[in-house]
N, CA, C and O atoms as a GROMACS GRO file, in nm:
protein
  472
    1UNK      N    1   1.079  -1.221   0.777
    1UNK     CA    2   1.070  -1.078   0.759
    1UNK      C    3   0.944  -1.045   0.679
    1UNK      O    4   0.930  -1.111   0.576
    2UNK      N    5   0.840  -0.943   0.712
    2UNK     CA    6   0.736  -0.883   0.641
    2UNK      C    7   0.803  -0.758   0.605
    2UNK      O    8   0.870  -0.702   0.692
    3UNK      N    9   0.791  -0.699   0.473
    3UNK     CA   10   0.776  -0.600   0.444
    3UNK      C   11   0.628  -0.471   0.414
    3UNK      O   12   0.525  -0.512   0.360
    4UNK      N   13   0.636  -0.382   0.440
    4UNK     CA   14   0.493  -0.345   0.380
    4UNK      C   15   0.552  -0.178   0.323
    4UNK      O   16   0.621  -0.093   0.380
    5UNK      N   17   0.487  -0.182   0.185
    5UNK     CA   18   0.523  -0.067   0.128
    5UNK      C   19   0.515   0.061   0.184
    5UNK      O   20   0.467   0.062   0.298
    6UNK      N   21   0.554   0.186   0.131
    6UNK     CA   22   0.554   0.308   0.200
    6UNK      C   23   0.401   0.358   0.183
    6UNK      O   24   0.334   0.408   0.273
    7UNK      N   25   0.360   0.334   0.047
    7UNK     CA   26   0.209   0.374   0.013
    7UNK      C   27   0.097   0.292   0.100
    7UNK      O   28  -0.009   0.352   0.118
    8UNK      N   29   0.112   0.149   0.159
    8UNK     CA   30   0.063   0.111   0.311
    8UNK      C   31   0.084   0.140   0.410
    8UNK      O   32  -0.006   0.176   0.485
    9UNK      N   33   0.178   0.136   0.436
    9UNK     CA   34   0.241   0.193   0.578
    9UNK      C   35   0.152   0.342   0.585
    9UNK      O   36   0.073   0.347   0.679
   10UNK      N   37   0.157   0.437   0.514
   10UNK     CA   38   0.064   0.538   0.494
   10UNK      C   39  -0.028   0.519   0.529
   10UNK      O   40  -0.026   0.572   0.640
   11UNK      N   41  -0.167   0.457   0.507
   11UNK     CA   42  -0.260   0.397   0.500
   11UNK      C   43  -0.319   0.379   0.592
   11UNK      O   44  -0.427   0.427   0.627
   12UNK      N   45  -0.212   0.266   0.670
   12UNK     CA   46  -0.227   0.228   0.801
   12UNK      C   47  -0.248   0.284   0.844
   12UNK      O   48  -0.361   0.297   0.893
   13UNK      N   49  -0.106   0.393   0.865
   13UNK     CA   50  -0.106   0.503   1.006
   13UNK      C   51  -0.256   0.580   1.015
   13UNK      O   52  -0.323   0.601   1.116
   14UNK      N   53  -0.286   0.615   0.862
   14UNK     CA   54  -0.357   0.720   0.924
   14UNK      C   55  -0.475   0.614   0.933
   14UNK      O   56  -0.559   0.698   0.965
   15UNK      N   57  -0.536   0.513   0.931
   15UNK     CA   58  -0.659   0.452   0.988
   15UNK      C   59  -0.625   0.443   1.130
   15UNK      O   60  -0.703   0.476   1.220
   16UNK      N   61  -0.467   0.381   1.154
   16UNK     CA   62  -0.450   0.357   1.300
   16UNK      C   63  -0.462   0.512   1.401
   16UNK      O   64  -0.502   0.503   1.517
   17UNK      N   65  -0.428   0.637   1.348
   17UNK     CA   66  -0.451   0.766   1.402
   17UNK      C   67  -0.610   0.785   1.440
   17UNK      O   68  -0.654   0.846   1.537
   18UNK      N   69  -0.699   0.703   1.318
   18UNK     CA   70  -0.839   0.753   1.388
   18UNK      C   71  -0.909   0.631   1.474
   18UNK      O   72  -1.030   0.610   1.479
   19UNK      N   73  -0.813   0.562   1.534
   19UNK     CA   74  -0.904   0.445   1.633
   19UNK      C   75  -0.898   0.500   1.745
   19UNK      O   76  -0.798   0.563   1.782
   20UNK      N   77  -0.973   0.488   1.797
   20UNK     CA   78  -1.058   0.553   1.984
   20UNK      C   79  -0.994   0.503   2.032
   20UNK      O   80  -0.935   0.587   2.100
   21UNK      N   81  -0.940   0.379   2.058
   21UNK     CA   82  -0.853   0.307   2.215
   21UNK      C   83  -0.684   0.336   2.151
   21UNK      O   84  -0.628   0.298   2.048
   22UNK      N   85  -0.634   0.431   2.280
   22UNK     CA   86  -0.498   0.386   2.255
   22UNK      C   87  -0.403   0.288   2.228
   22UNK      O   88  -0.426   0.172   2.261
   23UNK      N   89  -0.308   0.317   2.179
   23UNK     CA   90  -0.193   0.189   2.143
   23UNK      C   91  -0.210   0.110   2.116
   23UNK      O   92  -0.174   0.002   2.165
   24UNK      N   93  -0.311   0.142   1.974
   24UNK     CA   94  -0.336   0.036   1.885
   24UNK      C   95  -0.231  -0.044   1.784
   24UNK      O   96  -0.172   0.039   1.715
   25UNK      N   97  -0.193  -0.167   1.756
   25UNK     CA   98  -0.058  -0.181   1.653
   25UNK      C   99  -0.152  -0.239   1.543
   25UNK      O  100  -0.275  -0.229   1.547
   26UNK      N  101  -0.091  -0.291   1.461
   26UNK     CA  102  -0.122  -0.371   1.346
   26UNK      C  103  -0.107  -0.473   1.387
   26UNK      O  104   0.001  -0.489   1.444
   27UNK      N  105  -0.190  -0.580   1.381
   27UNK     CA  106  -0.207  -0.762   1.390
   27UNK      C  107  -0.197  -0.852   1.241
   27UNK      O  108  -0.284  -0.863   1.154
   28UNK      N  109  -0.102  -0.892   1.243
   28UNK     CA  110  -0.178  -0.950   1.106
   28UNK      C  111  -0.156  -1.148   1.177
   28UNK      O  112  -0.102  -1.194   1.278
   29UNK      N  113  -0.220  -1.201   1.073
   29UNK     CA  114  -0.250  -1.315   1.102
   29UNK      C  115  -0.282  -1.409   0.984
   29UNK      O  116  -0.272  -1.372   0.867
   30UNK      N  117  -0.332  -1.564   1.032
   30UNK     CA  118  -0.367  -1.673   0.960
   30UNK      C  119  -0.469  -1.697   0.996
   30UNK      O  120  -0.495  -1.663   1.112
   31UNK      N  121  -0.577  -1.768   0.915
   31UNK     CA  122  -0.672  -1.850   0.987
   31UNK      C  123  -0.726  -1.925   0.922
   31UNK      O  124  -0.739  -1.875   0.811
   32UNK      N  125  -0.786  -2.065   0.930
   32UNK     CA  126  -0.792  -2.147   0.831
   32UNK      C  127  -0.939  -2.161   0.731
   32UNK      O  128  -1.050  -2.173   0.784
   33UNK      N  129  -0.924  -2.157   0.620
   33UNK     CA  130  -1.053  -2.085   0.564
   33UNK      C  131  -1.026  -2.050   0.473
   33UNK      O  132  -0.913  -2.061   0.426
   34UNK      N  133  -1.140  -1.987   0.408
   34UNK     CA  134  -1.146  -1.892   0.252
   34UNK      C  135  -1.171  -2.072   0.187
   34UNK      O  136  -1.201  -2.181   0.234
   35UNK      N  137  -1.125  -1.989  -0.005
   35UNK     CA  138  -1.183  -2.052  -0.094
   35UNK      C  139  -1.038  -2.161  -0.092
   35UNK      O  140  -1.076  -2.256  -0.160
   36UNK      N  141  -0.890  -2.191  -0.046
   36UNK     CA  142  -0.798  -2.203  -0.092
   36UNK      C  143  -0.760  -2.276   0.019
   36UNK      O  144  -0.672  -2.361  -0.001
   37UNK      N  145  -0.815  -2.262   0.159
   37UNK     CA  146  -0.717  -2.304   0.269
   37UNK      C  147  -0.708  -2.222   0.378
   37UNK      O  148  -0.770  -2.256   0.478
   38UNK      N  149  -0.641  -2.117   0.379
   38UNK     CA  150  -0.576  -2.038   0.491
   38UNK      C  151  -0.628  -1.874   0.393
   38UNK      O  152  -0.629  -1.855   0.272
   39UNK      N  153  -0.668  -1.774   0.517
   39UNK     CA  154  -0.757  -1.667   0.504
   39UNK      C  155  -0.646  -1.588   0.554
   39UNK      O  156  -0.580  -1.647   0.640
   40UNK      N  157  -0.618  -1.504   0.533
   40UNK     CA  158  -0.518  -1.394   0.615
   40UNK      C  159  -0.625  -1.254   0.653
   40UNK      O  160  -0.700  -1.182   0.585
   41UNK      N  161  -0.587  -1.260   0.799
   41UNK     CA  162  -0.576  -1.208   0.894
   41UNK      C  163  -0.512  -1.054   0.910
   41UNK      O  164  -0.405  -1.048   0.971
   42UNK      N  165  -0.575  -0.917   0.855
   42UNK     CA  166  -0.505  -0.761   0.906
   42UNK      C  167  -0.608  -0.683   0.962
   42UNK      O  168  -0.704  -0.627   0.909
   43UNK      N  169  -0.559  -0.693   1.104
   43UNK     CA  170  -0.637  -0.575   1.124
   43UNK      C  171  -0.546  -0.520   1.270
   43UNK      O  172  -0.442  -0.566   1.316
   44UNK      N  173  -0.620  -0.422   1.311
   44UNK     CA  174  -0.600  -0.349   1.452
   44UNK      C  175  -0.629  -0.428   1.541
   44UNK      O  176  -0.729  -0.498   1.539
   45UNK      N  177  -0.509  -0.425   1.668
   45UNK     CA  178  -0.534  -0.513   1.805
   45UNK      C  179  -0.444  -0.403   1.929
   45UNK      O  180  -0.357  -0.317   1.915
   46UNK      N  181  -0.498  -0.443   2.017
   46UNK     CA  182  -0.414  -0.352   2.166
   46UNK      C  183  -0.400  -0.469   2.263
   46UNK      O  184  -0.376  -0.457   2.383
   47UNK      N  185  -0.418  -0.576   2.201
   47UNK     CA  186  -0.411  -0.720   2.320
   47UNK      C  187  -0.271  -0.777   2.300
   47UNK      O  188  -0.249  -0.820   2.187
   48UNK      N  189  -0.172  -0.785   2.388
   48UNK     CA  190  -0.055  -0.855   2.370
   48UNK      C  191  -0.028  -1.021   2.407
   48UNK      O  192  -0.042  -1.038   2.528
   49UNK      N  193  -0.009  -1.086   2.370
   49UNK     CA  194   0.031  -1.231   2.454
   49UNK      C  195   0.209  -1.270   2.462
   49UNK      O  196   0.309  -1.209   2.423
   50UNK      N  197   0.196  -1.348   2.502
   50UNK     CA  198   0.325  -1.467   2.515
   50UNK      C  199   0.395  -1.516   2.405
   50UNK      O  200   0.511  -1.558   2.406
   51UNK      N  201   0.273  -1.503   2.253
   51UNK     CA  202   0.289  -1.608   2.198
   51UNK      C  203   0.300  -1.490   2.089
   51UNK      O  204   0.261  -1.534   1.981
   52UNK      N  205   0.326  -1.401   2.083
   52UNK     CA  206   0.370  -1.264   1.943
   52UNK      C  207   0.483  -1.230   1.958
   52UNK      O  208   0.552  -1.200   2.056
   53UNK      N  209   0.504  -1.239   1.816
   53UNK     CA  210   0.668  -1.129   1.784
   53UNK      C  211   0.640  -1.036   1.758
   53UNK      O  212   0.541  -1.028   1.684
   54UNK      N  213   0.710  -0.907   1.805
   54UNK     CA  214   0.730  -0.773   1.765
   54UNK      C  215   0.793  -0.706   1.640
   54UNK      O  216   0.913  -0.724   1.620
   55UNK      N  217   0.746  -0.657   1.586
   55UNK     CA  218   0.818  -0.617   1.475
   55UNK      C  219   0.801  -0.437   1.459
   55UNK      O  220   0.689  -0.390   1.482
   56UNK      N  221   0.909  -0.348   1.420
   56UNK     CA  222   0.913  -0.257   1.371
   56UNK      C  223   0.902  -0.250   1.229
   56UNK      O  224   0.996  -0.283   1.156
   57UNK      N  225   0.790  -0.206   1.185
   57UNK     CA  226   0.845  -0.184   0.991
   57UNK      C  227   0.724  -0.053   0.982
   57UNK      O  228   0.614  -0.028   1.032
   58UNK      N  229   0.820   0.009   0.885
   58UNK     CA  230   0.823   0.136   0.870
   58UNK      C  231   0.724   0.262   1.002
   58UNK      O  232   0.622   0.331   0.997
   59UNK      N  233   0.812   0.237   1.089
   59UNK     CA  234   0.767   0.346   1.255
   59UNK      C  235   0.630   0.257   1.292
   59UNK      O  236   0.584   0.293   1.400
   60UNK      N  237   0.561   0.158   1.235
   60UNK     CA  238   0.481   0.090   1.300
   60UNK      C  239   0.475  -0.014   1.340
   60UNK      O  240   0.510  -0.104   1.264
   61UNK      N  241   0.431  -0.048   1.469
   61UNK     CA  242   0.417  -0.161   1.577
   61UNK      C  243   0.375  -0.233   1.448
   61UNK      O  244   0.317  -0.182   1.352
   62UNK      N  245   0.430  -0.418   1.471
   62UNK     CA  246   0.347  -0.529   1.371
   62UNK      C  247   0.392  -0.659   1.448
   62UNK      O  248   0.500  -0.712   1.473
   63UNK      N  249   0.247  -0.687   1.478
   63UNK     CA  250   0.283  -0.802   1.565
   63UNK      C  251   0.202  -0.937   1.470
   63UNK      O  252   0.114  -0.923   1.384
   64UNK      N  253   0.264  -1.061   1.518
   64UNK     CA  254   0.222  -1.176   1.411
   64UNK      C  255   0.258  -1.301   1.534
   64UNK      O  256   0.359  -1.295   1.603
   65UNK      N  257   0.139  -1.429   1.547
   65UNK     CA  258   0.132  -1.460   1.653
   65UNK      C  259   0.266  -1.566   1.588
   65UNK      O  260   0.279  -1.587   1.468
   66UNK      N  261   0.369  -1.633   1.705
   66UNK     CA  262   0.488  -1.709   1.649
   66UNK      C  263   0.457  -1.843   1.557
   66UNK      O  264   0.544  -1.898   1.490
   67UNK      N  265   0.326  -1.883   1.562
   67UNK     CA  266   0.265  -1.972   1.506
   67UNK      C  267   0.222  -1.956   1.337
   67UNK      O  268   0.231  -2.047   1.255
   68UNK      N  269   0.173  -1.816   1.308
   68UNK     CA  270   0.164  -1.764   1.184
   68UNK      C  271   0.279  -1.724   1.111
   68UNK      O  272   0.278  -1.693   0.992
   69UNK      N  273   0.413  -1.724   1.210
   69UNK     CA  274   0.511  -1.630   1.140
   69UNK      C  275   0.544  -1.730   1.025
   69UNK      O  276   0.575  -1.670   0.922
   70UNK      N  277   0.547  -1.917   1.008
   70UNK     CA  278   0.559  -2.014   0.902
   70UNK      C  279   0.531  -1.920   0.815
   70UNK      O  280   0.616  -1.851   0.758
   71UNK      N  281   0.365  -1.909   0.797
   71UNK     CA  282   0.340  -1.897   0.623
   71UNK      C  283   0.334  -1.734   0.607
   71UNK      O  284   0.271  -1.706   0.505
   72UNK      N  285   0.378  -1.626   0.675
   72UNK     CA  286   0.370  -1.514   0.655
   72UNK      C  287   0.520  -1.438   0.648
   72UNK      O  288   0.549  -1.319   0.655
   73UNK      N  289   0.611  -1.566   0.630
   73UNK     CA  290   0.740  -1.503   0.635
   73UNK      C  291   0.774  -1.454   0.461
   73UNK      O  292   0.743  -1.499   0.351
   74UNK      N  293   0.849  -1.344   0.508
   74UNK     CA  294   0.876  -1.286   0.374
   74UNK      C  295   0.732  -1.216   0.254
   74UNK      O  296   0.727  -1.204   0.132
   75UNK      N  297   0.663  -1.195   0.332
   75UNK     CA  298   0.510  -1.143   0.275
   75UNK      C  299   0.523  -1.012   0.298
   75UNK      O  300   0.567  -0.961   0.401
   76UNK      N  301   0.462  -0.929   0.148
   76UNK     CA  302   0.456  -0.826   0.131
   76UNK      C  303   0.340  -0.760   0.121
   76UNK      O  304   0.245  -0.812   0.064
   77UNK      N  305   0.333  -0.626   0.179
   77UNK     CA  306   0.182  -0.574   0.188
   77UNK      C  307   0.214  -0.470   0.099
   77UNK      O  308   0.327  -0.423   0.114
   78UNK      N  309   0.124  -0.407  -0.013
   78UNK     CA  310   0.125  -0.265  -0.069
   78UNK      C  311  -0.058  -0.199  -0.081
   78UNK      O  312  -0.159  -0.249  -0.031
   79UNK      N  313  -0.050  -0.113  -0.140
   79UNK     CA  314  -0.189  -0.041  -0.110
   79UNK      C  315  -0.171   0.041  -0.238
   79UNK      O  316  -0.093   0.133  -0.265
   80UNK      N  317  -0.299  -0.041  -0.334
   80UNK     CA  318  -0.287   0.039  -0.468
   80UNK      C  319  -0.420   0.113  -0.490
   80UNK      O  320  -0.529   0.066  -0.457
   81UNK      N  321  -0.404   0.223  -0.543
   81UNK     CA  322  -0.544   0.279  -0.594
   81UNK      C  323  -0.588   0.226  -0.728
   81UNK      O  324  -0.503   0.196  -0.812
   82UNK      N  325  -0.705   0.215  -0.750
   82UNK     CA  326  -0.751   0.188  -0.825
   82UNK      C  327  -0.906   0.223  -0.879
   82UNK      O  328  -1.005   0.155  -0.853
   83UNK      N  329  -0.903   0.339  -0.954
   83UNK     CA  330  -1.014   0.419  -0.992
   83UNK      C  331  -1.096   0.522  -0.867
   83UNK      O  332  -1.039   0.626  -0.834
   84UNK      N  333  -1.170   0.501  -0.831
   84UNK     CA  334  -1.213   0.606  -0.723
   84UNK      C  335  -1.206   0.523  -0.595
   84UNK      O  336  -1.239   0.570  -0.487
   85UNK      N  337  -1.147   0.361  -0.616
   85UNK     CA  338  -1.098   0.270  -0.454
   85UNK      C  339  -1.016   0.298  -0.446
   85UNK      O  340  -0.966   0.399  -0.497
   86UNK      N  341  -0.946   0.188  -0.351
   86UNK     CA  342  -0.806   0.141  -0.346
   86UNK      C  343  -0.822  -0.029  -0.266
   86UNK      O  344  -0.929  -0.077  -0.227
   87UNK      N  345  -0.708  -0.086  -0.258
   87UNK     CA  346  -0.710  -0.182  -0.150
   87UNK      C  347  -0.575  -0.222  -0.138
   87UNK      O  348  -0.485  -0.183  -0.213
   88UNK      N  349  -0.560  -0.314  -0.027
   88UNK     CA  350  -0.423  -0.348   0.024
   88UNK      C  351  -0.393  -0.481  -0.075
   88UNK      O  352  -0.504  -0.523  -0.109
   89UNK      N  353  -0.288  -0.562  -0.134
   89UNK     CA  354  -0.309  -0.643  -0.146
   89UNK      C  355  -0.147  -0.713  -0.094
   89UNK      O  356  -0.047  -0.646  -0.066
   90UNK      N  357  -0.154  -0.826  -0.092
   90UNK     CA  358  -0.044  -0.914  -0.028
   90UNK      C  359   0.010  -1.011  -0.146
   90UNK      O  360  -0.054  -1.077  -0.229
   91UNK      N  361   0.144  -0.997  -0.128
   91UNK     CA  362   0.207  -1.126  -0.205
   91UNK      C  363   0.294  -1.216  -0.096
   91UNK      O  364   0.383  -1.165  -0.028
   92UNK      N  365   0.260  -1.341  -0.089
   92UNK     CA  366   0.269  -1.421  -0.004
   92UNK      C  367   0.423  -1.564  -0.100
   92UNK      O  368   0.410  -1.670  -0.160
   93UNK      N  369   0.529  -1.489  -0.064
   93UNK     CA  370   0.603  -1.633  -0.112
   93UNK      C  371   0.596  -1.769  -0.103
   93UNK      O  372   0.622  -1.865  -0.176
   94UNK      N  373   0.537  -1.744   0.046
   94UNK     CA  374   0.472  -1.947   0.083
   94UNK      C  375   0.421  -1.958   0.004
   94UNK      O  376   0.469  -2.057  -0.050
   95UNK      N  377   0.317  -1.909  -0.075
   95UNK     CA  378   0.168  -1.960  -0.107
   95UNK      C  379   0.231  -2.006  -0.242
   95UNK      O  380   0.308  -1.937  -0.309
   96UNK      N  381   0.180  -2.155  -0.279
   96UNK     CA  382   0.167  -2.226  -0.401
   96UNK      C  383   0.004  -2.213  -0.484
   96UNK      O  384  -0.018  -2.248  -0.600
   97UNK      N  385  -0.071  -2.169  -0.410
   97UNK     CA  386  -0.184  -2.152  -0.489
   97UNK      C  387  -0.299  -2.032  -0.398
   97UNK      O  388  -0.326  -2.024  -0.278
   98UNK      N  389  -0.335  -1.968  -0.495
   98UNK     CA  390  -0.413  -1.873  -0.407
   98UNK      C  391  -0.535  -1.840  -0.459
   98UNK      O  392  -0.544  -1.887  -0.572
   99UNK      N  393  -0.656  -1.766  -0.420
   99UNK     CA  394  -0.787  -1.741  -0.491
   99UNK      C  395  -0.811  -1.670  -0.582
   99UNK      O  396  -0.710  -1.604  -0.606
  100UNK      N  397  -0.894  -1.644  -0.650
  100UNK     CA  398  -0.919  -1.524  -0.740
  100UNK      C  399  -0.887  -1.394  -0.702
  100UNK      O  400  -0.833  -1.314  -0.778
  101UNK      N  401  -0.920  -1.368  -0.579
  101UNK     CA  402  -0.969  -1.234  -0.513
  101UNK      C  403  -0.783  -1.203  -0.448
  101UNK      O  404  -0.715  -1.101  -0.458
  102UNK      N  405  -0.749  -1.328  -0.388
  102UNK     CA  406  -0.603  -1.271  -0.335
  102UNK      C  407  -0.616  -1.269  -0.169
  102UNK      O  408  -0.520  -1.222  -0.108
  103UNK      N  409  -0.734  -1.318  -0.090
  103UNK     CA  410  -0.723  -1.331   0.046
  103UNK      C  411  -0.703  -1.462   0.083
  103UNK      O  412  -0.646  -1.451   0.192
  104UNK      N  413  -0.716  -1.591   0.056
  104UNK     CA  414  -0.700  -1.686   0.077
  104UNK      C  415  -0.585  -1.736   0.006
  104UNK      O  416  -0.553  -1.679  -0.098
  105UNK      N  417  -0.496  -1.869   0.062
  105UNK     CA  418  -0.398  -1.911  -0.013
  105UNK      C  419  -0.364  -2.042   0.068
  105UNK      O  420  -0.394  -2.038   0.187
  106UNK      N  421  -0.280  -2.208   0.000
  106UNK     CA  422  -0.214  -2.281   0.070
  106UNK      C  423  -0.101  -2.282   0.044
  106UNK      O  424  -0.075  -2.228  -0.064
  107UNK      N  425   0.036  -2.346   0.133
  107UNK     CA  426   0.151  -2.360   0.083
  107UNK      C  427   0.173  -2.516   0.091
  107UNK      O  428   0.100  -2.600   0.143
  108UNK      N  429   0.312  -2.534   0.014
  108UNK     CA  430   0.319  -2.617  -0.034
  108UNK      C  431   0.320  -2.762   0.070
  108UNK      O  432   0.288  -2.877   0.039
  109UNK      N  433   0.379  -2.700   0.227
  109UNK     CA  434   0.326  -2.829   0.303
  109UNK      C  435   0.202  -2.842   0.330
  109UNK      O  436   0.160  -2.958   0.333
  110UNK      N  437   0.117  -2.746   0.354
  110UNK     CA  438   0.001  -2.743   0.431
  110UNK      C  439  -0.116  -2.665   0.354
  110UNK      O  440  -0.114  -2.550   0.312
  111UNK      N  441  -0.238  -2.778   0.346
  111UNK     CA  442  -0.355  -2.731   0.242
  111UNK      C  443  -0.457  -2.635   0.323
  111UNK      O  444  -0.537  -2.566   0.259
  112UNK      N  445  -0.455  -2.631   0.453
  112UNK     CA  446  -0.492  -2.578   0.550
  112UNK      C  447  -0.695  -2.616   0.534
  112UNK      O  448  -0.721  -2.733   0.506
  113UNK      N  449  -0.772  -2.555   0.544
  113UNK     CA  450  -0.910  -2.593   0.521
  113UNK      C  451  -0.994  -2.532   0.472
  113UNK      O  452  -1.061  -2.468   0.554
  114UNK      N  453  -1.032  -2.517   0.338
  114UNK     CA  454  -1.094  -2.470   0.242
  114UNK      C  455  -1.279  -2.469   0.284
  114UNK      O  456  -1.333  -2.580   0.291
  115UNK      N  457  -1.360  -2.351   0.308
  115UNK     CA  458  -1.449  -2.295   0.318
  115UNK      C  459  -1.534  -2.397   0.201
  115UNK      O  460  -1.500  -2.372   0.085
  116UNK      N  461  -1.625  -2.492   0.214
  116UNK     CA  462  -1.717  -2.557   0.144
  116UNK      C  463  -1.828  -2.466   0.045
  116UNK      O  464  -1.896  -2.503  -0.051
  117UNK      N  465  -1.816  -2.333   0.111
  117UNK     CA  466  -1.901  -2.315  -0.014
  117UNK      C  467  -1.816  -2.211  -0.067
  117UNK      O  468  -1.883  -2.110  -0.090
  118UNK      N  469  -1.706  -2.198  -0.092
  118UNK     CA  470  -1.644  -2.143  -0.215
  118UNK      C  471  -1.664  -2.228  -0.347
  118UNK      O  472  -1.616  -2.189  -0.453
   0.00000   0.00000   0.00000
């Protein structure tokens, strides 16, 4: 299960309201990389495969390929402001160790492959 807060879910929608190609959902993902191992993966997609689960959370499409769902289960998305920004950030229960910044992370089976020049 992913959760993602109401103050993201917000967020989303309205970035997903201003994309040009219809029936856009949310993608999120893994990929192996960053300073830690494994890089996570959010953005906008309209491409479906074989190999994604569907998810409803909060009125928005969220698809996650069945291969990522391991280390993204039970991961939470929120969206904080912070001075005249904001950004999304994720708390990841898999993850036993993660970067400074909060985009990269490994879990405890898998070190995944850490970016050489971090």
């Amino acid at each position: 299960m992913i959760s993602i807060s109401e103050t993201a879910a917000d967020r989303l929608k309205e970035m997903l309201s201003q994309q040009e190609t219809p029936n856009m959902f949310l993608r999120l993902g893994v990929a192996p990389g960053g300073c830690t191992g494994f890089s996570y993966a959010m953005g906008f997609d309209d491409k479906e495969s074989d190999e994604d689960i569907y998810m409803d959370i909060q009125d928005m499409k969220v698809v996650v390929e069945k291969e990522n769902l391991k280390y993204l289960n039970g991961l939470e998305i929120d969206f904080e402001e912070s001075g005249m920004s904001g950004g999304f950030t994720i708390h990841n229960p898999n993850a036993v160790a993660t970067c400074g910044c909060g985009s990269s992370f490994r879990t405890r089976e898998e070190a995944g492959v850490p970016d050489k020049d971090c």
